[in-house]
C-alpha positions in Angstrom: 125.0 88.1 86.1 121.5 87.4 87.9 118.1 87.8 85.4 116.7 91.1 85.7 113.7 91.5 88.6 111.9 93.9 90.6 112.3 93.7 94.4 109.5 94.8 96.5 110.7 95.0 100.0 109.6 97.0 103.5 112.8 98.2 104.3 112.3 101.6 104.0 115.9 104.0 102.8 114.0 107.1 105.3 114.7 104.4 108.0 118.6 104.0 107.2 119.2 107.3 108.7 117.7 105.9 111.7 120.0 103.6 112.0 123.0 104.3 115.1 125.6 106.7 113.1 123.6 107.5 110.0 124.5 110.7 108.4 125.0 112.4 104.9 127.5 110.7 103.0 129.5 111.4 99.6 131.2 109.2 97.0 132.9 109.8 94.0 132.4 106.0 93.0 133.0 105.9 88.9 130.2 105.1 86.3 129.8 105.0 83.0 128.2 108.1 81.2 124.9 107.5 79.8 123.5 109.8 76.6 120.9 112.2 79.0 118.5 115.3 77.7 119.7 118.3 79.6 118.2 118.9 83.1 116.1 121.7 83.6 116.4 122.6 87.2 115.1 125.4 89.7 116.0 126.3 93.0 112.7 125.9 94.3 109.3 127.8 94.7 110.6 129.6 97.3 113.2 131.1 95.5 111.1 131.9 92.3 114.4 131.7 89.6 113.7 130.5 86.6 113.7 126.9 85.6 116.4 126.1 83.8 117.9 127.7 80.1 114.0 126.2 78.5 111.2 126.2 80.2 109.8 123.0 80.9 105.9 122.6 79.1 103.5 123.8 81.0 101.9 120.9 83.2 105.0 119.4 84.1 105.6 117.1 86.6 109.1 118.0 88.4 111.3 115.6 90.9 111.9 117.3 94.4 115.0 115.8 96.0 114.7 114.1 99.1 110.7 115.2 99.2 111.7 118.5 99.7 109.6 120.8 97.5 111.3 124.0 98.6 114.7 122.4 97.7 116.5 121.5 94.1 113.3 120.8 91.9 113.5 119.0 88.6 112.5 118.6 85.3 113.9 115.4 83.0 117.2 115.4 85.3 120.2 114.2 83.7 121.1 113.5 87.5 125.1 113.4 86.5 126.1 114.4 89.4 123.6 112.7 91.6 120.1 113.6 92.3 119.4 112.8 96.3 116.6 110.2 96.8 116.9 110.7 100.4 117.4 113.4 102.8 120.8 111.3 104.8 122.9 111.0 101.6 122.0 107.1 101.4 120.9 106.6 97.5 120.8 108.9 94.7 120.1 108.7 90.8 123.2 109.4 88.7 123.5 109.0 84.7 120.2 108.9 84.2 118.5 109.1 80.7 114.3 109.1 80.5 112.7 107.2 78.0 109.3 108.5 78.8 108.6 111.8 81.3 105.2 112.7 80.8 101.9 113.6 83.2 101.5 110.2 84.8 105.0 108.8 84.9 108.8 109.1 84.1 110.8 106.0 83.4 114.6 106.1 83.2 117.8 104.3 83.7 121.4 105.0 84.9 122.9 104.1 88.0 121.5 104.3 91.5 124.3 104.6 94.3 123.1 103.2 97.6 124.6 103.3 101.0 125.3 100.0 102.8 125.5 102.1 106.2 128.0 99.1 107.6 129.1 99.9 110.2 127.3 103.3 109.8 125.8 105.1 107.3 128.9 108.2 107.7 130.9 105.4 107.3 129.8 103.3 104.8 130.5 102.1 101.0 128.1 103.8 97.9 127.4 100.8 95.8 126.9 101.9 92.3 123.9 99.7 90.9 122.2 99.6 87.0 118.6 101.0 87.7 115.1 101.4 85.8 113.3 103.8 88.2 109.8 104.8 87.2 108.3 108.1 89.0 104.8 108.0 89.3 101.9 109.3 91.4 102.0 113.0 90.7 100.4 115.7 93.3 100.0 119.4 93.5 102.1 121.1 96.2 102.0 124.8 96.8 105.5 126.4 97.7 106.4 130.3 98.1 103.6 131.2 96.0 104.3 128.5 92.9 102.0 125.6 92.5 103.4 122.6 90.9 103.2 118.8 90.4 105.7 116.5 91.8 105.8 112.6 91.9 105.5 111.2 95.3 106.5 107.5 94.2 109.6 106.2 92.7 109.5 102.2 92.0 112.7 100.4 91.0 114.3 97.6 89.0 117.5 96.5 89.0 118.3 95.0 86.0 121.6 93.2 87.3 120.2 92.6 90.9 121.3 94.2 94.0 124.5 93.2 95.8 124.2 91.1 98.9 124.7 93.4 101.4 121.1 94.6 100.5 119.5 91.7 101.6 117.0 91.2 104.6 116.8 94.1 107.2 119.0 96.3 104.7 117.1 95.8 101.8 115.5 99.1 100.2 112.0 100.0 100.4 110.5 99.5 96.7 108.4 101.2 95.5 109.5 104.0 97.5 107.0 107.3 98.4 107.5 111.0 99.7 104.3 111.3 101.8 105.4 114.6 102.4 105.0 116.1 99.4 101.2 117.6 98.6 99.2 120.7 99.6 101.8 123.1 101.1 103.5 120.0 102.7 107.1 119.9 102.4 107.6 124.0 102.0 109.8 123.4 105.0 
């Protein structure tokens, strides 16, 4: 087992689906169950449902999958089933459990499954890695009528390292950001 660090790399994980081949990809790769509060959960401004069984406080700061702030929006997600980082299918959060979820940031761990995209990204094997992710960088975005914050940054550590096949060229970006997401960008 390597020491825990912090990578910070240029590979950026929006640039995997560039890659020849890269599409949406599922796995059903095991992983231990971490102790979670519930998710709170909302289909999106757009839709204007409620937000989950309890209202989150008001102020919240909510994750947008994949950037997309007229898609699954979040409050404190358990992510148990996998909460899309990006919009190919090439990392998501699963297991997760926040220590801190506040107005400036939101640090949890679990597991982070990332895509190796060898020999393409349809193709290729979800790695299931131990992560601390922190969420950070919160911005209003306006969506179907609902104005809400989101984080537009998500910086990683992983605690056991990354396997090898994440080295160089294939290395993920770190911290990563949703430019995307502010004003009524990302309403889609």
């Amino acid at each position: 087992m390597s020491p825990a660090r912090t990578i910070k790399l240029a590979f950026p994980f929006a640039a995997l689906a560039l890659l020849p081949g890269c599409a949406s990809a599922s796995s059903t790769v095991g992983v231990a169950a971490a102790t979670a509060p519930p998710a709170h959960s909302s289909p999106g401004p757009a839709s204007g449902g409620p937000v989950g069984a309890t209202q989150p406080p008001a102020g919240a700061v909510y994750f947008a999958e994949s950037g997309q702030v007229n898609g699954a929006v979040l409050y404190e997600p358990g992510c148990r089933s996998g909460c899309e980082l990006s919009g190919d299918g090439t990392t998501a959060l699963w297991n997760m459990s926040w220590s801190t979820w506040n107005r400036t940031d939101a640090v949890g761990a679990g597991t982070e499954k990332l895509d190796d995209c060898s020999p393409n990204c349809a193709a290729g094997t979800l790695h299931p890695v131990k992560v601390v992710v922190t969420f950070s960088r919160p911005v209003k975005a306006s969506c179907g009528g609902t104005t809400r914050e989101y984080w537009t940054q998500a910086a990683f550590t992983w605690p056991d390292g990354l396997p090898p096949v994440f080295s160089g060229q294939n290395a993920p970006e770190n911290p990563f950001s949703y430019p995307g997401i502010g004003g009524s960008a990302g309403c889609g």
